[in-house]
C-alpha positions in Angstrom: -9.0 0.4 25.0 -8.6 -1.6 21.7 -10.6 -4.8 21.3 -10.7 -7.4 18.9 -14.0 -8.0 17.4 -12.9 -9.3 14.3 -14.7 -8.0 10.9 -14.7 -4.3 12.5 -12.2 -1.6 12.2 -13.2 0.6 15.0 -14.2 -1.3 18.1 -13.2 -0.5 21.6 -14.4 0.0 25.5 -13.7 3.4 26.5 -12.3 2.1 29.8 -9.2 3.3 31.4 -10.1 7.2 30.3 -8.5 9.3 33.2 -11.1 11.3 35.6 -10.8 14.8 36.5 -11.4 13.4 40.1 -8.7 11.2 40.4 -9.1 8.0 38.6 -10.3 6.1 35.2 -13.5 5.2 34.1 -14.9 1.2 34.4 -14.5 -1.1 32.0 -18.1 -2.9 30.5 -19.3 0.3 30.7 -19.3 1.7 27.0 -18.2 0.3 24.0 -17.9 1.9 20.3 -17.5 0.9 17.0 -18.1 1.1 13.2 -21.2 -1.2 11.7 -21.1 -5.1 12.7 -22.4 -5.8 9.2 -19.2 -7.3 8.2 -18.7 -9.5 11.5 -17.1 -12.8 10.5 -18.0 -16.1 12.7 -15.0 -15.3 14.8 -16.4 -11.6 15.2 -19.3 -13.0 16.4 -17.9 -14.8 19.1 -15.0 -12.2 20.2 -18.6 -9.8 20.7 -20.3 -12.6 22.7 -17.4 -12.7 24.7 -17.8 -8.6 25.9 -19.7 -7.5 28.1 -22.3 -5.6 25.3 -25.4 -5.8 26.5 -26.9 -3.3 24.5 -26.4 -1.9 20.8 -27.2 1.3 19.9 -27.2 2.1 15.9 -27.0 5.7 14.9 -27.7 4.8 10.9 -30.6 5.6 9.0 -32.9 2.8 8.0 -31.1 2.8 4.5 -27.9 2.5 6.1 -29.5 -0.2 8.0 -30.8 -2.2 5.1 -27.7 -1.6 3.0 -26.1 -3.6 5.5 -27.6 -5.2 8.3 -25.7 -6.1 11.3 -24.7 -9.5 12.3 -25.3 -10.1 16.2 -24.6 -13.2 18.0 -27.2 -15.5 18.5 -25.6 -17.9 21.6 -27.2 -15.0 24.0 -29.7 -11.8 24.2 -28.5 -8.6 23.0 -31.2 -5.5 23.2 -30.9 -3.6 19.9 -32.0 0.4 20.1 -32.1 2.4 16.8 -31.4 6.0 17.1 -31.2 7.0 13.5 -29.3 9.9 13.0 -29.4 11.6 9.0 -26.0 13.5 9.5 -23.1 11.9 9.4 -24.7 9.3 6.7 -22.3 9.9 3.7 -24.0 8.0 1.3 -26.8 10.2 1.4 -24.6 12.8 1.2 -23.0 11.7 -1.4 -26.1 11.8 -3.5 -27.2 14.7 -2.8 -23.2 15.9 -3.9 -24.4 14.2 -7.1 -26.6 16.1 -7.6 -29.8 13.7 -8.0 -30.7 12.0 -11.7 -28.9 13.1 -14.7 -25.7 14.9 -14.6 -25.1 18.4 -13.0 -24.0 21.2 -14.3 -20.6 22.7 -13.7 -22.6 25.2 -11.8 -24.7 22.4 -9.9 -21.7 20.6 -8.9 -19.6 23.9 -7.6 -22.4 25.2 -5.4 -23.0 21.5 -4.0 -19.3 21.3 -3.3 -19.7 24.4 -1.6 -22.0 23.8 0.4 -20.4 20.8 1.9 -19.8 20.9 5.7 -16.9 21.1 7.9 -17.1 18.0 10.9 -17.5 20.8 13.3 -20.9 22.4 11.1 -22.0 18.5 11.0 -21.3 17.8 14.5 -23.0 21.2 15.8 -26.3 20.3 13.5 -26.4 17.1 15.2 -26.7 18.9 18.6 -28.9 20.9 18.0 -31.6 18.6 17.1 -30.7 15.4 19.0 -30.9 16.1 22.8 -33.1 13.7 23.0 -31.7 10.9 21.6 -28.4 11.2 23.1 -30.1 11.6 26.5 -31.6 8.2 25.6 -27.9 6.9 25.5 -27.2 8.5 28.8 -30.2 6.4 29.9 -29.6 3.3 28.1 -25.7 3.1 30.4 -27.6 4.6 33.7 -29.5 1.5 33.7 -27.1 -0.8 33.3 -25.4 -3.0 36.4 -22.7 -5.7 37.0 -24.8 -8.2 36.8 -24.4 -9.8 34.0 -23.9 -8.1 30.6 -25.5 -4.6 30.3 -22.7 -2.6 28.6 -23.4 -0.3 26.1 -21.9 -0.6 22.7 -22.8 2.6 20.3 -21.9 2.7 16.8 -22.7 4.3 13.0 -21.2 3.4 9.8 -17.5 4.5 10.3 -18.0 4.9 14.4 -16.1 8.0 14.0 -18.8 10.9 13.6 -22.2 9.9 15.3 -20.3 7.5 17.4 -17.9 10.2 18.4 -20.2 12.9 19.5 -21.9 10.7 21.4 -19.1 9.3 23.1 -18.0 12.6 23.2 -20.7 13.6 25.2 -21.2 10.4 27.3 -17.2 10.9 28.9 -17.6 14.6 29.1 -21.0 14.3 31.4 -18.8 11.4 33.4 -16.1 13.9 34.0 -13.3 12.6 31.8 -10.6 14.8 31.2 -11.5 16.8 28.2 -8.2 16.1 26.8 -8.9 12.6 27.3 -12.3 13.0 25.5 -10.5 14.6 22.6 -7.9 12.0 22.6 -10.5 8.8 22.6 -12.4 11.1 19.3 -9.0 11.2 17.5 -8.4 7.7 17.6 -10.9 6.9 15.2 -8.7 8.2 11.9 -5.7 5.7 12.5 -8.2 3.3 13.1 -10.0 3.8 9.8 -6.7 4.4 8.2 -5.8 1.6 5.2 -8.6 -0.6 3.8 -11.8 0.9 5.1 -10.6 4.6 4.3 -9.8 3.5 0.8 -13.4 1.7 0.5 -15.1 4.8 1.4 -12.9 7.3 -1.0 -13.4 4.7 -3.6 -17.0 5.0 -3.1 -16.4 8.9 -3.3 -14.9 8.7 -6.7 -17.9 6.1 -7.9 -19.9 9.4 -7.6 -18.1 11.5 -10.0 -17.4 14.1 -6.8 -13.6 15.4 -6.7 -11.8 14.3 -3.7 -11.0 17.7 -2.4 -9.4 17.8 1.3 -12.4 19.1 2.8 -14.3 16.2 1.8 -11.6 13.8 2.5 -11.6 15.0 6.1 -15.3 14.6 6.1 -15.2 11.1 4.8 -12.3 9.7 6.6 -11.0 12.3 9.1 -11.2 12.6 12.8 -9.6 16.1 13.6 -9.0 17.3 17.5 -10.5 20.6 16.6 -13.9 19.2 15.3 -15.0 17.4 18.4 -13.7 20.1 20.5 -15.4 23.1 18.5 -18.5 20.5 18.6 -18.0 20.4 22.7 -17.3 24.4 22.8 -20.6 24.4 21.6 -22.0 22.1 24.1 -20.5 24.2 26.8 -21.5 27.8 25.1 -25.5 26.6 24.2 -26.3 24.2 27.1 -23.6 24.9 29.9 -21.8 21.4 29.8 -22.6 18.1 28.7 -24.5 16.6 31.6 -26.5 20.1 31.3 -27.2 19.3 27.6 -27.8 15.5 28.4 -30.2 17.0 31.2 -32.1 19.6 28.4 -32.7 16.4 26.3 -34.7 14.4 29.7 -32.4 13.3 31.5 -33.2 13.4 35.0 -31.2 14.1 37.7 -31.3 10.3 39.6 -29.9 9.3 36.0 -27.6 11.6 35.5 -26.1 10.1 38.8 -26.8 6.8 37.9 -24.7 7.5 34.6 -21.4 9.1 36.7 -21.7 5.9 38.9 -21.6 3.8 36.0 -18.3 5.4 34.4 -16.6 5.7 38.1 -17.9 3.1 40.5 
């Protein structure tokens, strides 16, 4: 569910999602979104006016510096960093570059080669950040309707960080997969237009070729990468609750989480 926070691209509350038990998930419950560094004074406002009690940022301290986020002052918002290094493109970007001087023809092939599909990137975030997106699971467990507690997670472009750990979040809650997949996808039309053309642009500062694989990487939100990324979920750790669970999340949380989304 779209909402208007105005200075971001990519913000919404994944209420409304249908259940595989008969109904939709809450709304308040989970927000997402690309950075609030660009939040204008009505932005601040519109995200005053949600029900955000907590924000979660995925970026690396770089990222973070680069562009802080702007977060209304008229009341308290708990802010959790959870700093994830894949998924930051402007580090990958450099590394494309291929560090000081020029590369060589050779240097710049094998570093275009080596650059990875969403679905390599997503899977080499699981594998090292159970933890971290049990901590997520936790942060919504404890929240309650009693004043704002909703969780609002976000990166850079709220598509690739952001999505894997909505991803996983709605999975553990029982969404529809489809639904899951759906809510991922959104992302690219969202990002489509200014903000897509800011990051290419940024692409092309670098001296790296705009191939489609790394167009897709940059800009893209695919229904096969955050499905191959779930696969994996499913194949490794036996579901997403199961991951959430390998990561330390207990079980009186893991309830705690479902009652959030349901009711």
């Amino acid at each position: 569910m779209t909402v208007r926070v105005d200075g971001c691209y990519n913000f919404r509350d994944t209420a409304g999602a249908p259940l595989a038990s008969g109904g939709t998930t809450r709304t308040g419950v989970l927000y997402r979104s690309d950075a609030l560094s660009a939040l204008t004074p009505e932005g601040l406002e519109d995200l005053a006016n949600t029900r955000v009690g907590v924000i979660v940022d995925f970026r690396t301290a770089d990222e973070r510096n680069a562009a802080p986020d702007r977060v209304p002052t008229t009341r308290p918002f708990r802010t959790v960093q959870l700093s994830f290094l894949e998924g930051a493109m402007a580090d990958m970007m450099k590394k494309l570059q291929g560090g000081a001087g020029s590369p060589t023809p050779q240097q710049r092939e094998a570093a275009m080669s080596a650059i990875p599909t969403l679905a390599d990137l997503y899977i080499g975030m699981l594998q090292g950040g159970a933890a971290s997106f049990a901590q997520v699971a936790r942060l919504i467990a404890e929240g309650d309707d009693s004043g704002p507690s909703g969780v609002l997670v976000h990166c850079t472009a709220g598509k690739d960080r952001t999505g894997v750990a909505t991803a996983l979040m709605l999975d553990a809650a029982g969404v529809e997969r489809s639904a899951v997949v759906a809510d991922y996808a959104a992302s690219q039309a969202n990002l489509a237009g200014p903000w897509a053309e800011g990051m290419l642009h940024m692409v092309a500062s670098f001296g790296i070729p705009l191939t489609p694989r790394l167009q897709t990487l940059v800009t893209g939100t695919p229904p096969e990468a955050i499905e191959a990324a779930l696969d994996w979920v499913d194949s490794q750790a036996g579901g997403s609750m199961e991951y959430l669970r390998s990561g330390g999340l207990t079980d009186d949380e893991a309830a705690a989480l479902r009652r959030r989304f349901t009711g």
